[in-house]
N, C-alpha and C positions, 0 to 999 in steps of 0.2 A: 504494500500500500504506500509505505513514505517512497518508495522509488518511481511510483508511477508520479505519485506529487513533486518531487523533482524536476522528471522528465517536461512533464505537463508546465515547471512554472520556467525551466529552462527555455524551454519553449516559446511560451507568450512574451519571455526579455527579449529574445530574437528576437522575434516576428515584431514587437514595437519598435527595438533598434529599428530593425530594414521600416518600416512605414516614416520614424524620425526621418531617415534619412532621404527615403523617396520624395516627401514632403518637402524639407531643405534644400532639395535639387529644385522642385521646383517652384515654391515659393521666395526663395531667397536670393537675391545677385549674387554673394559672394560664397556662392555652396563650391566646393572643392573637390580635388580628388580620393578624400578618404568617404565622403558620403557617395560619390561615383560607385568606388569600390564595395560599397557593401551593399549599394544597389543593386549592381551587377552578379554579385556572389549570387544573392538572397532569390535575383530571380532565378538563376542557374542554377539551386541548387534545388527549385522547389519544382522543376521539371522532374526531377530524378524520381520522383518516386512513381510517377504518372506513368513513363515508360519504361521502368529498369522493373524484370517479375522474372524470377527464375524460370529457367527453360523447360522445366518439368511441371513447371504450373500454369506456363504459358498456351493457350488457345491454338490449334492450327500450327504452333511451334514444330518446325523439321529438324530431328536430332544429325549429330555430325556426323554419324553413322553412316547415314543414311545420303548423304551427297554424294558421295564417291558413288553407290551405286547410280545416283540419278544420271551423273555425267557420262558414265558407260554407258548407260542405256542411251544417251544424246549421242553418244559417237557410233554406237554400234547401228543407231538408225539413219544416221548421215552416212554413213561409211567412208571410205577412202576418199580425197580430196584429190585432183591431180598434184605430182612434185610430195606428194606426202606419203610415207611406210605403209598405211595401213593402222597405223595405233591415232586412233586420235582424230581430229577433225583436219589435220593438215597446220600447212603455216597461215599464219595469221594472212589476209588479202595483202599485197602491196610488197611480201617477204620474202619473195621467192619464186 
């Protein structure tokens, strides 16, 4: 229980910091580059949680596994390229 009270008041000093400082950006002429900075962090870092979800809890998610086989299955359906072995889709256009 006190850790989550912690967490929770940790929290709310941030997230007032970064508002101080969005506000002084824009309210004030001679705002600086340390309310810059913590503008910038605070919105950057409040992305992360939006899109960063582990791979195994992620929706539609395709494990690494499993690309190797995809690519094979691409080149075994293109098959040979002219100037190229046989493995692979050949050289890139313009290479050879």
């Amino acid at each position: 229980m006190t850790g989550r009270i912690v967490r929770r008041g940790v929290a709310l000093a941030v997230g007032a910091l970064w508002w101080c400082s969005v506000l002084r950006l824009a309210l004030v002429p001679g705002a600086g580059v340390l309310e810059g900075t913590i503008a910038a962090g605070g919105w950057g870092l409040s992305l992360l949680p939006v899109h960063c979800v582990p791979k195994s809890l992620a929706a539609g998610a395709v494990g690494s596994d499993r690309w190797g086989a995809y690519w094979r299955e691409v080149w075994r359906r293109r098959g040979p390229r002219a100037g190229g072995d046989g493995e692979g889709p050949g050289p890139a256009p313009g290479m050879g």
